[in-house]
N, C-alpha and C positions, 0 to 999 in steps of 0.2 A: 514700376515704382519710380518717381519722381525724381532728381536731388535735389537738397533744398533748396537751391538757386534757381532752379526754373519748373515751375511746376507743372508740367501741362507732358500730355501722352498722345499717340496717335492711334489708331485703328485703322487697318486696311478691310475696305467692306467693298466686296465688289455684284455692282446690281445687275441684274438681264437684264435687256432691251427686250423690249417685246417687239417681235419681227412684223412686219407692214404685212398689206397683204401679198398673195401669189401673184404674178404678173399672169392677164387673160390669155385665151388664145391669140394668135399669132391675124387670124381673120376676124372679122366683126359678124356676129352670130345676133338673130332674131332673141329678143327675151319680153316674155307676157309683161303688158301693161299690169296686171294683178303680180305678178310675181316683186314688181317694182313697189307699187302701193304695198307687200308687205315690208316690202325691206323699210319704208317707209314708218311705216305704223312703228313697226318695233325699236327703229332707232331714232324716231322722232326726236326726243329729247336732246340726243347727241347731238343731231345735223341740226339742230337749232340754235343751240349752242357755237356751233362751228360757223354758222352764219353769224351768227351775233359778234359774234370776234373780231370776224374777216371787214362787217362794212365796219363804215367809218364812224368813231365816235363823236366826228361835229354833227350827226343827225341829230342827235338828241336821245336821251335816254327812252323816253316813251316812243319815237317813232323809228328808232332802233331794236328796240322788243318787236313791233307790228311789223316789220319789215323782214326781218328774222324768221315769223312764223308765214311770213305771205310767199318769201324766196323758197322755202322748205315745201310749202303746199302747190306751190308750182311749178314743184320739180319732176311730177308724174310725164309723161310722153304723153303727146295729143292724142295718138293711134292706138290701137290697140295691143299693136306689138313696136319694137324699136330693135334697130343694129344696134351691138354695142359689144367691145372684148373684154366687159368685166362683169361682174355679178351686179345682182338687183340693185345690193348696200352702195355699190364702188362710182356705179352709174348716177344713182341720186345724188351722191356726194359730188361728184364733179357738174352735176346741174344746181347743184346748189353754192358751191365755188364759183362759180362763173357768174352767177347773178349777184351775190353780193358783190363781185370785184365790180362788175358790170353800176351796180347803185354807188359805187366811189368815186367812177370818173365823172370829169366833166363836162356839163352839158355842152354841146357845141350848135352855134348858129345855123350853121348850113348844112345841120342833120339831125333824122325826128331822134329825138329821147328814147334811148330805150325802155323797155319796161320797167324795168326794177330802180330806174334812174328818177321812177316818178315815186310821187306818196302811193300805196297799198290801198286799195279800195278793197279786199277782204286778207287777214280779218280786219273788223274797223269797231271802235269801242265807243259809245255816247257815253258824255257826263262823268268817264273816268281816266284818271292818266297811270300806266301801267309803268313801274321799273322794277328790276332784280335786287335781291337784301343788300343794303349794303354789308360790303365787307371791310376791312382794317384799312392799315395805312400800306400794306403790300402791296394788295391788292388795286388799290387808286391809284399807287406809285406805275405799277406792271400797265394799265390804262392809259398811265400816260406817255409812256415811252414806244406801247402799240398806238397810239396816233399822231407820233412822230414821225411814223413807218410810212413807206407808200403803201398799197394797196398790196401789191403783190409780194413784199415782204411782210408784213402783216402776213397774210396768207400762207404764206413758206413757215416764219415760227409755228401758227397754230396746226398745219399740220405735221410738224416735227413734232412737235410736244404733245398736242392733241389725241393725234390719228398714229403717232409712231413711226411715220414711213420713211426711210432712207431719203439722201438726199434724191439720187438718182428716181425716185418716184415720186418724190414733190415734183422738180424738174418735168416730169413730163407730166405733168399735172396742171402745173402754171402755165405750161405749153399748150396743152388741149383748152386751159381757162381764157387763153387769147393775151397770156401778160407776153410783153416782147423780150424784157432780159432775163431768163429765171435764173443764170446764174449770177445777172448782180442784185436780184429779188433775195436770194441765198445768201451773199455776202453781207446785205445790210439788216436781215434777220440777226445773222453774227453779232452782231454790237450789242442783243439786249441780254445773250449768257443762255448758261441754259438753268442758272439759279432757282430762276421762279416758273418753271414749265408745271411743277405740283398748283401752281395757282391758276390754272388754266380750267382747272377742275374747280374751282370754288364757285359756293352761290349767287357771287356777283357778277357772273357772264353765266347764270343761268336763266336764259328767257322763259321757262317751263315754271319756274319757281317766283312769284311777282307780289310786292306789296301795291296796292292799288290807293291812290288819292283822289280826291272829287278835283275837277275842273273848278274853271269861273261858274260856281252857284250866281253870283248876283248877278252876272253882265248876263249870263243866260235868259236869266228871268225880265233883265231890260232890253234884251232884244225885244222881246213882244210889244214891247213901251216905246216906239221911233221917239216921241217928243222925247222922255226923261233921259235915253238913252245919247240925246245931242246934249242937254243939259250934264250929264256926267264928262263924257268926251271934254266939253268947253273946261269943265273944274280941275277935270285931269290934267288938262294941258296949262291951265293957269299956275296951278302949283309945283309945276315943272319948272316951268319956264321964272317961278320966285326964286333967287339963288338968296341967299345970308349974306351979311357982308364978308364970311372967312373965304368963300369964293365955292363953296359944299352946296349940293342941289339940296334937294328934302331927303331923300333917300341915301344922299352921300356917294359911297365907292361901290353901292348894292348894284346888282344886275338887275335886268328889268324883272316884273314882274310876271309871274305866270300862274297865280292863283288868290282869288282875292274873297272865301271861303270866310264863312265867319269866326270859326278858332283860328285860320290864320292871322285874320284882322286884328283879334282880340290880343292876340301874338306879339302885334307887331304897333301896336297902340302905345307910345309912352306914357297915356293917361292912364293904363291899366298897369303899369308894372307894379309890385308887390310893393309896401315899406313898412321895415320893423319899426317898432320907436325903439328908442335908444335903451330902455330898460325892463325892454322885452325877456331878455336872457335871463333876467334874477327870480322871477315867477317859472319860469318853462321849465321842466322835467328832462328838455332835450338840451343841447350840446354840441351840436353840429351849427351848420351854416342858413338854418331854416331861422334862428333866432338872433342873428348877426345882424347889428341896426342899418338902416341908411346912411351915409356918409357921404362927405364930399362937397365942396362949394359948388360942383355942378349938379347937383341932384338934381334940380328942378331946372336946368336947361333941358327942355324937351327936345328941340331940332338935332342937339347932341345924341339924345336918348334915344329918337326915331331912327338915327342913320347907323347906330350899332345895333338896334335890334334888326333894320335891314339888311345892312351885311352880313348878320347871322344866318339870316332867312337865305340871304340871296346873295352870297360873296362875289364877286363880280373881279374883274381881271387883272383890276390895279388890287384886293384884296390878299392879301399874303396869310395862310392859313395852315395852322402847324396844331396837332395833337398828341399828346400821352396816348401808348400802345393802350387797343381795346377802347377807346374812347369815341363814340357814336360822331359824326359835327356835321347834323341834320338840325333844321330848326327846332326851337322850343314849342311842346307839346301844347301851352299854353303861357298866360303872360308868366313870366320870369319875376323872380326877386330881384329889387338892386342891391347890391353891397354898396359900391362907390363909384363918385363918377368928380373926378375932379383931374388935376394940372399936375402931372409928375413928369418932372426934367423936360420941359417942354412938350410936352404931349399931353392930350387930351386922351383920359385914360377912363373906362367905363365896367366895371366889374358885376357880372350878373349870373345869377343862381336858380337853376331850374329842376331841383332835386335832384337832380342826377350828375351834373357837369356845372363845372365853371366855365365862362366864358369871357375871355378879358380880348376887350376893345382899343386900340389905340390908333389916334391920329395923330397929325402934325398939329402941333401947336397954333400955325400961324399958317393960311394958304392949306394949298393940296397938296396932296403926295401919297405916298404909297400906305395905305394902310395893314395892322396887323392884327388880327383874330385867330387867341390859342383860346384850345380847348382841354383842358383837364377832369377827369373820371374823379368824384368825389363821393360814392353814394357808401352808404354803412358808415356814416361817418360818428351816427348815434349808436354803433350797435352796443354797448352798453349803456347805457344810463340806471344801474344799480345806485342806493344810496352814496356820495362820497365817492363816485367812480367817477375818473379822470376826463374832462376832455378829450375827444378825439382832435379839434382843432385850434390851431391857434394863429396861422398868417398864412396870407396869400401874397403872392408875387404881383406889387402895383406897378414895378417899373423897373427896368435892364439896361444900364447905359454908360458904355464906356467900361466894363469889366466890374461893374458895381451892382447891386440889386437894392431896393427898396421894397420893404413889406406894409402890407396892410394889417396891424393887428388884430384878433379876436379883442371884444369888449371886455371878456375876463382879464385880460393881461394887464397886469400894475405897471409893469417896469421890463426893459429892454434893456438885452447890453449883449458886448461882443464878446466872444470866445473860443481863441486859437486852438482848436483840439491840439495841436504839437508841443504847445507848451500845458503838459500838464500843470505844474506849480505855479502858472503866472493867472495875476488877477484877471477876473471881465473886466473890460472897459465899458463905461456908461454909454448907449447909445439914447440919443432924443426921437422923441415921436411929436409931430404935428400936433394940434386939436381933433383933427379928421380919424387920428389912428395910422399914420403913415410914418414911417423911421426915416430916420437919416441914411444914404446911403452909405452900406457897408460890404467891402470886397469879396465878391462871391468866388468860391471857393475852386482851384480847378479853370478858371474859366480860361487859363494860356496854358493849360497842359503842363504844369509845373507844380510842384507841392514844397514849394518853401514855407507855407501856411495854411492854415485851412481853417478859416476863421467861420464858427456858427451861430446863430443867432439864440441867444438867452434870454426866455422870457419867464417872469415869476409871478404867481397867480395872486389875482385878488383875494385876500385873506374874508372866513368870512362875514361875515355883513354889506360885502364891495366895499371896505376900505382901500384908499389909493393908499401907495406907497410913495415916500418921498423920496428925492433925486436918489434914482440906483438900485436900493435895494435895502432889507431890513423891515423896518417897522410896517405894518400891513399888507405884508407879501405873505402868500401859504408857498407851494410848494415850485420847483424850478424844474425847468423843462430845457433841453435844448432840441436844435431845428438845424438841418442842415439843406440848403440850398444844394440840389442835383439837377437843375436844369427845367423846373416844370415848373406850373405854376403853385402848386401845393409841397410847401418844402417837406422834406422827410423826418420825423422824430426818431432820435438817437436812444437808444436802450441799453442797458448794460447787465448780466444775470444770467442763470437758469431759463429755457424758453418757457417754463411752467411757470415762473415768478418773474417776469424780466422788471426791473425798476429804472428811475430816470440816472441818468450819468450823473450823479455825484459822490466827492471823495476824492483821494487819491488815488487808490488801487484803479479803480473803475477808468478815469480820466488816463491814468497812465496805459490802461490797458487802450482805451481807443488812441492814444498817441502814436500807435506801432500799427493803427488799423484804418486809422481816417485816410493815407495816403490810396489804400485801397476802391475806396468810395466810387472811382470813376465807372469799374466794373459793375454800377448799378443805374450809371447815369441815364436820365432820359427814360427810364423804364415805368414812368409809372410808380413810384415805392411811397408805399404810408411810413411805413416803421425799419427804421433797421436795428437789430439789435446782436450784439460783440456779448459770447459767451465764452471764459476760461475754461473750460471742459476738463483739462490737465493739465498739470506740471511734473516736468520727468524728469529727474536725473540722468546727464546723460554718462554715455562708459568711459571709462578713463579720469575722474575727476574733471570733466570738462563744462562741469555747471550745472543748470536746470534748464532745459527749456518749457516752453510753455505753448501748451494748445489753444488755438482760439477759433471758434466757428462763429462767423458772420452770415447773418439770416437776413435777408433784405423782401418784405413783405409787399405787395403791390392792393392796391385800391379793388382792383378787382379781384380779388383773394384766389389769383390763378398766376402761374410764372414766375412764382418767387427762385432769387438767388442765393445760393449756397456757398459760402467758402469754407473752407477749411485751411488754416493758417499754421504755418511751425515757428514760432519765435526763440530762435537760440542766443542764447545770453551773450549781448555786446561788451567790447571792452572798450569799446569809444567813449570817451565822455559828452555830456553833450543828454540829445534827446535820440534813443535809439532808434535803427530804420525800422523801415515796417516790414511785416512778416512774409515770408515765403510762402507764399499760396500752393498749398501741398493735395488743395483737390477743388474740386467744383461743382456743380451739378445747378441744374434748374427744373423747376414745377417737381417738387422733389419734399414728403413732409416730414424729413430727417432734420434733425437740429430746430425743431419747434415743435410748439403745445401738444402737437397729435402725436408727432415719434420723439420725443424727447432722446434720443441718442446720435453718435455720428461718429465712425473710424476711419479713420486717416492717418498716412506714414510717409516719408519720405528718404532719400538716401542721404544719409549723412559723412562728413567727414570730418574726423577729429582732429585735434592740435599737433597731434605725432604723425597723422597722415594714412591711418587706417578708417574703413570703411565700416558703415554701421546702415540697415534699416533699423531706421525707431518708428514704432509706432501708436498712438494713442485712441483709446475709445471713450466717447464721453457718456454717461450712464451707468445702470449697473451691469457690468462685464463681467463674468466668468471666467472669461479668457478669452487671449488674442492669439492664433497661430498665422504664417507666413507660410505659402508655397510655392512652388513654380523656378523662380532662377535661385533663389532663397526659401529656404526650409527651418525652420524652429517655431516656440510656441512660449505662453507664458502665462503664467494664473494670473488673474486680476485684470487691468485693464490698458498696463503699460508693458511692449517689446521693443527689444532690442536684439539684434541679430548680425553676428561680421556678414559683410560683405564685400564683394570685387565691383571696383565702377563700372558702372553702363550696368549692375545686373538690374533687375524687375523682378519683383514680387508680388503675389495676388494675396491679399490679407481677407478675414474675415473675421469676427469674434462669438464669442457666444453668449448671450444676453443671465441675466440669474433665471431669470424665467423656462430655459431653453431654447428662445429663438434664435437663429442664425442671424447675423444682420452681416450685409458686402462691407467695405469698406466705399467712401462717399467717391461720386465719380457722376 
């Protein structure tokens, strides 16, 4: 059990190593060509995978799959029988080690290429390009830190992690593989941790598991064609070779091309991109970002529009590329929706919608330079549309600069203004919006690790018939929303309530209550969150005449309705004047459906200390509680849904309650 100044606990969990294998005999012994072929067959999967790790990932995703299964099928012995002082599995594995490390060096002049240094003539695929699912931002992360490796530490992590084997048998493994230092091959494995060794196992270094794309359909078909196919080549190279006057090719910061398919064309067409008209939303049923109009003085700059649906496509090396967890940033399936594409803080800013993801585009205003492509997960953003049912959306993030943010408003929204969650009792400031729907920037919350403020964005809905509202707020406004900026490009909506009724942040009580909670908000940052919503669950008297405190569980909801965050809050009564601090986070948990819609309850305690200087767990359940009992270094119980119990510092308690129903529920962790 916790005290209420630091709430966090630890666990001692200690895991087996699974042991490598036996070391062989001592002599090198004959073993059947067939006996090899089965060890083969059955761990095929594995040793191809192991291959796939070990070469280098500047081959290229498709001819790193073919290379992977060509090193694995050519690991049989030519003879029929072979020396060797390990088993059938141990033998493959080290011919298949040595040929990948073997496909990473470098060619050299004045010696022939090895085999596996060349392209794979079996297997070989026509008309389609093979890669593995992609996986997260781990995963791509883990990718890129193994092709900073050399080869043969590349090689030393994946069979620590991989294969399980001590250092001393990687070592002689890298040794038989022909690398020259394995133990500074060892030392520079060291640098990537052993963190993410569980991601070694994921489906994006499994060559066995493949989504398949078509090749060049059309340059295929003009091969057959010599004449059209010199006529294409001449038009290609013409409009390469046209630059703009900002100094941008056609395609911009995009990498070259490697598939030119006609849904990807149709993809990547500025003349086909999606446009709402501007009064789309007032007829439509839906309420997402499907009916969001076009916007922006740049709409109809096409060269603009071309070279961010290219760097979608095809992000290239000056492209800078960041995404909300769980969020795909693979091209669009088809052409895209624009939302906006116009001039924010000097940049050339391009915002587009493909059912599933935002995709926001930005350049340099003026000349070249480093470009940046985020990707945010936006899909259920209609999942209600009952009569009179809320919006899911209301602004996206057009522009970041200098510790400020600016939004894109939804077309429902009348009126913008700012609001300090810390100052519960103080007014919104008015904030301006463009013609396009774009705010004035206002200081985004958090963003120097500091919480003297935490200023969110307040926007209140067109009343209805779409009457606008005039300067502020009041006449032709319906109901008020707030948005708190966490770091993505879909800010998160604040909630306040019961997780079976949650309502939007207004009032006092309500505002006061996120004023002791907004500091907390960082704990959710960057993750992905639709919704966060702050629920009082209890207030307890605590012993001794020392006040009331108050419970508060914080439920932070994410887009992909997976991974949500849990807090559980003890706020004991300040006698500071002023705006009281935020609450002592008395537990936590995540992907957890305690404190929302499905488990509507949540118990949590912490150790407390009074004004006289004695010890207390308190603890509170939120729901219908029968009762709360305490075990373990503290023992008592109590009807209903509030304890208390003396305690000696440093003790721990394991809490549990019992629902009116009968269930057991743990206490949140």
């Amino acid at each position: 059990m916790p005290p209420s100044d630091a709430a966090t606990a630890t666990t001692a969990v200690t895991t087996p190593t699974a042991p490598g294998p036996a070391p062989g005999p001592a002599d090198p012994s004959p073993i059947d060509v067939e006996q090899v072929e089965a060890a083969l067959v059955e761990h095929y999967q594995r040793l191809a995978r192991l291959a796939y790790l070990v070469l280098p990932p500047s081959l290229g995703r498709n001819r790193r799959v073919l290379t992977a299964h060509a090193v694995v099928q050519r690991s049989l012995p030519r003879g029929r029988t072979a020396a060797t002082r390990d088993g059938g599995y141990a033998y493959v594995r080290g011919r298949v080690l040595r040929q990948a490390l073997d496909a990473g060096r470098t060619l050299r002049r004045a010696a022939w290429p090895r085999r596996a240094q060349l392209p794979p003539l079996l297997p070989h695929v026509w008309g389609l390009r093979l890669f593995p699912r992609s996986g997260g931002a781990d995963e791509l992360a883990l990718d890129r830190r193994l092709s900073a490796l050399s080869g043969g530490a590349r090689a030393a992590f994946v069979l620590r992690g991989l294969e399980k084997l001590s250092d001393t048998e990687v070592r002689r493994l890298l040794t038989a593989a022909g690398v020259e230092d394995p133990h500074a091959a060892l030392a520079e494995a060291d640098g990537i941790g052993t963190k993410d060794v569980a991601l070694l196992e994921s489906p994006e270094f499994d060559p066995c598991s493949l989504q398949a794309r078509p090749t060049d359909l059309l340059r295929r078909r003009q091969h057959a064609r010599a004449a059209v196919a010199g006529v294409a080549a001449v038009a290609v190279c013409g409009a390469l070779l046209g630059l703009p006057g900002g100094g941008w090719g056609a395609n911009g910061a995009a990498a070259p091309a490697y598939a030119r398919n006609s849904a990807a064309e149709a993809a990547l067409d500025p003349a086909k991109v999606l446009r709402v008209p501007a009064n789309a939303w007032e007829t439509s049923a839906r309420t997402d970002f499907s009916v969001w109009p076009t916007r922006g003085a740049l709409a109809t700059d096409r060269p603009l529009l071309r070279r961010a649906l290219a760097a979608w496509a095809r992000p290239g090396a000056s492209v800078q590329v960041s995404s909300t967890p769980g969020t795909p940033v693979g091209p669009p399936m088809g052409p895209a929706q624009l939302l906006y594409a116009g001039e924010v803080d000097q940049a050339r800013v391009v915002l587009l919608y493909d059912g599933l993801r935002i995709a926001r585009y930005a350049e340099p205003g003026t000349g070249t330079g480093p470009v940046a492509l985020d990707f945010a997960r936006v899909d259920g953003a209609a999942a209600d549309t009952a009569p009179g049912a809320a919006p899911a959306t209301y602004a996206l993030v057009a522009g970041r600069t200098d510790g400020n943010v600016r939004y894109l408003t939804a077309p429902w929204v009348a009126a913008t203004s700012v609001r300090d969650l810390l100052d519960p009792t103080g007014d919104a400031r008015p904030l301006r919006r463009g013609a396009d729907g774009v705010t004035d920037p206002l200081p985004a919350p958090g963003a120097k690790g500091e919480c003297g403020a935490w200023d969110v964005l307040e926007v209140a809905e067109k009343a209805a018939g779409g009457a606008d509202a005039k300067a502020g707020a009041g006449a032709g406004t319906g109901a008020v929303r707030l948005l708190s900026d966490l770091g993505e490009l879909a800010p998160a909506r604040l909630t306040s309530g019961p997780p079976t009724a949650p309502a939007d942040v207004s009032g006092d009580a309500a505002r006061a209550a996120w004023a002791r909670t907004a500091c907390l908000l960082p704990a959710v940052r960057s993750h992905g969150v639709r919704t966060v919503n702050s629920w009082q669950y209890a207030s307890q008297p605590l012993p001794e005449s020392n006040g009331d405190a108050r419970w508060v569980c914080t439920r932070a909801d994410t887009w992909r309705g997976t991974d949500s965050r849990v807090l559980a809050q003890f706020q004991a009564p300040s006698a500071k004047a002023g705006t009281p601090p935020p609450g002592a986070v008395a537990a936590r948990a995540s992907s957890t459906a305690a404190c929302g819609a499905r488990e509507p309850h949540v118990l949590a305690g912490v150790l407390w200390k009074s004004r006289a200087g004695r010890w207390y767990v308190v603890a509170a359940g939120g729901g219908e509680f029968r009762s709360v009992r305490a075990t373990g270094g503290v023992t008592g119980d109590a009807r209903g849904a509030l304890l208390a119990v003396p305690a000696k510092p440093g003790d721990r308690a394991e809490l549990d309650g019992l629902l009116a129903d009968g269930t057991r529920v743990g206490a949140l962790r």
